[in-house]
Every structure is written in C-alpha cells, then in structure tokens.
N, C-alpha and C positions, 0 to 999 in steps of 0.2 A: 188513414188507418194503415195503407202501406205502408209510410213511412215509419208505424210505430211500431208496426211488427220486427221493419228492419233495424231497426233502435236496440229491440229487444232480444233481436238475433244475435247482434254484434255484442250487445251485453252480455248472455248467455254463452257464448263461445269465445270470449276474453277469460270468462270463467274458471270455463273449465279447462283453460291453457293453462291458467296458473295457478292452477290446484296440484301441480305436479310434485313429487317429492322432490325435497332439496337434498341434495348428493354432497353437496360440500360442507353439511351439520358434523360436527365433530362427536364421536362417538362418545357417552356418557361414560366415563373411566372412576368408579365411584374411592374416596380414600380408603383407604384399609392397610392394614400392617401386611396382608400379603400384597398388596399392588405396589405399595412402595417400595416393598425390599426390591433392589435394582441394582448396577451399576450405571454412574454419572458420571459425565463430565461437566468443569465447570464452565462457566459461558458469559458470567459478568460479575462483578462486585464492586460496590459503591460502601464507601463508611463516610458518614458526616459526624464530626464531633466538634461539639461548641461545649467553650467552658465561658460564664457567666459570674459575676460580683453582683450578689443582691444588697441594694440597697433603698432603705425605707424600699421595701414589699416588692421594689424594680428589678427585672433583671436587666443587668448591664453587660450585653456580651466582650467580653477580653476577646475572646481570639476564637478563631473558627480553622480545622484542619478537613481534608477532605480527602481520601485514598479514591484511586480509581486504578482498574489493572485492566490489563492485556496480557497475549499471548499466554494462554492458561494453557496448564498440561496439569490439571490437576482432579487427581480422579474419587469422587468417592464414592465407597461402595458400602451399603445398606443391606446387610444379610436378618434374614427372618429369623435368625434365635435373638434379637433385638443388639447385633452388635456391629460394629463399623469401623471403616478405616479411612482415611483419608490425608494423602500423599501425592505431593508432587510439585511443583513451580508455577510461578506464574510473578510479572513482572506489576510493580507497584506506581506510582504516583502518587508523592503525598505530598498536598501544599497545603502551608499554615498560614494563616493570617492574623496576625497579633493589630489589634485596631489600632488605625495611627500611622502604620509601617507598612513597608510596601511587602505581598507575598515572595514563599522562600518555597521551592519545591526539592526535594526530591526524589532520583529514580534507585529502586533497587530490584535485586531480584529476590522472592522473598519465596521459603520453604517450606510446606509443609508437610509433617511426617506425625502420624498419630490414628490413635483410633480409639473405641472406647466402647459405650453401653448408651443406647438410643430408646428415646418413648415417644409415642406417638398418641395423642388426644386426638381421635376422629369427630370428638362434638365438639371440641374450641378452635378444630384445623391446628395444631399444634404439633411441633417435633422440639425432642431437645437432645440437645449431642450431650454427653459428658466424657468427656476425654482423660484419659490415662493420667496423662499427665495436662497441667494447663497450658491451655489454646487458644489462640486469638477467636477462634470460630466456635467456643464453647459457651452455650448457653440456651435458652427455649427461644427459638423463632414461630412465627407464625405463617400458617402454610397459606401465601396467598394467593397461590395456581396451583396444581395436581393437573396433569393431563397423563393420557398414556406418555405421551414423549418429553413432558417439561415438570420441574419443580421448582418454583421459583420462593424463596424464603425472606422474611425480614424479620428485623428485631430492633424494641425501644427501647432505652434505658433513661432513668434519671436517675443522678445520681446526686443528693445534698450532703455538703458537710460544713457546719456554720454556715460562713455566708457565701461561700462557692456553689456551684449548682454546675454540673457536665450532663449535658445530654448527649447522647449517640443513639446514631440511625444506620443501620446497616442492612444491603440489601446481596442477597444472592439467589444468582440463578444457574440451575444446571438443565442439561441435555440428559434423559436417557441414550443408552450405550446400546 
C-alpha cells in the first residue's frame, strides 16, 4: 500500500511540474491590413521555372532554370492606404538546365526600384503587389507565414500555349524592420 501511495505521489507531483506555462509560445499576431502595413527587409528568394513539350497528354521537361540570391539590401515597405514601394539590390544566381547539356550559371547584380497598389485577402491568406510599372515580383502570392517579425510569401504559375507548358514557383521571405 506504501508503495502505491508513493507511485501516486511521484505521479501527482510530475504533474503538477509540468503544468507550467510555456514562455517560449509565440504570441498570436492575427493577419490584418493594419498588422501587415510594415517596413521589410528581404531575407530569401528562390524561383524555379521548368518549361515542358507535351506530348501525347506527357509532359516532357526541356530545361529547368532556378534563381537563388544573397546579400539582399532590398527593402519593402507596405503602408496602410494599400500602397507600396519596394527598392534596392540584391545579388542573383541563375542556373539553367536545358536537358541533355551540362548547367550554365550566372551571377548578376539585380535591381529593384518600383512600387505600386497592394490587396490583401485575410480569408485565402493572400497579397497581391501591382506595380507601377511591370515587375519581376508582381503578382498575387500567398501568405504562407505572418508573424509579428516574418512574412514569408509564394506564388504558382502555369502557364500553357499549344503544346509548351511553363510553370514557375517562387518563394520570398522578409524580416520585419
């Protein structure tokens, strides 16, 4: 019987050790067009584009290119009358792969300078930039993190014309400022 009480003890007081609040939950930061409006920086970008020959009903990929970048200094900033600007450099990587042939990369430093008129769908997690003028980064992504401090974005495309088919996958991620 002692032994079960002290079974029962050590169960009971394992318990209630770790019923403790957790301190390191990240605080609930709900989307909304005033949370978003912010200033960012950017922090990562990925583009994958594959173009394809269909045939009989197949897709046959031709060639695959892929961007990747570094050293970003590129800021953009999100003001609450739904409007936006976004400026600055950041260096690219683009390697293409044509199937068959061995990959061809290269490095540039790439700019950007623009801004425009912004919506933001808080039931489909949606933003879409529309730029002034056209922009490699203009289009409706989907919002697939909101934190207080992070906004991390993506966007799919298909695109058919006869028998070619392009898809692109792009992914960007910013730091709040």
């Amino acid at each position: 019987m002692k032994l079960l009480r002290s079974i029962i003890l050590v169960f009971t007081f394992a318990a209630f050790v770790s019923c403790g609040s957790d301190d390191n939950e990240v605080p609930v930061f709900p989307l909304s067009a005033e949370n978003i409006a912010a200033n960012y920086k950017m922090t990562n970008l990925e583009v994958v584009e594959e173009q394809y020959t269909i045939v009989q009903s197949t897709d046959v990929l031709v060639s695959k290119a892929t961007t990747t970048a570094d050293t970003y200094q590129v800021d953009l900033i999100l003001l609450a009358n739904r409007t936006f600007t976004m400026e600055g450099e950041y260096r690219s990587t683009y390697t293409e792969t044509i199937t068959g042939n061995a990959p061809t990369t290269e490095v540039e430093i790439e700019t950007v300078d623009g801004g425009g008129n912004y919506t933001i769908d808080v039931v489909n997690k949606e933003l879409t930039l529309t730029f002034a003028d056209l922009s490699t980064f203009q289009g409706r992504y989907k919002i697939d993190s909101f934190t207080e401090n992070t906004l991390v974005l993506s966007r799919k495309e298909e695109v058919i014309i006869g028998s070619e088919k392009t898809t692109i996958d792009v992914k960007i991620s910013f730091d709040r400022n």
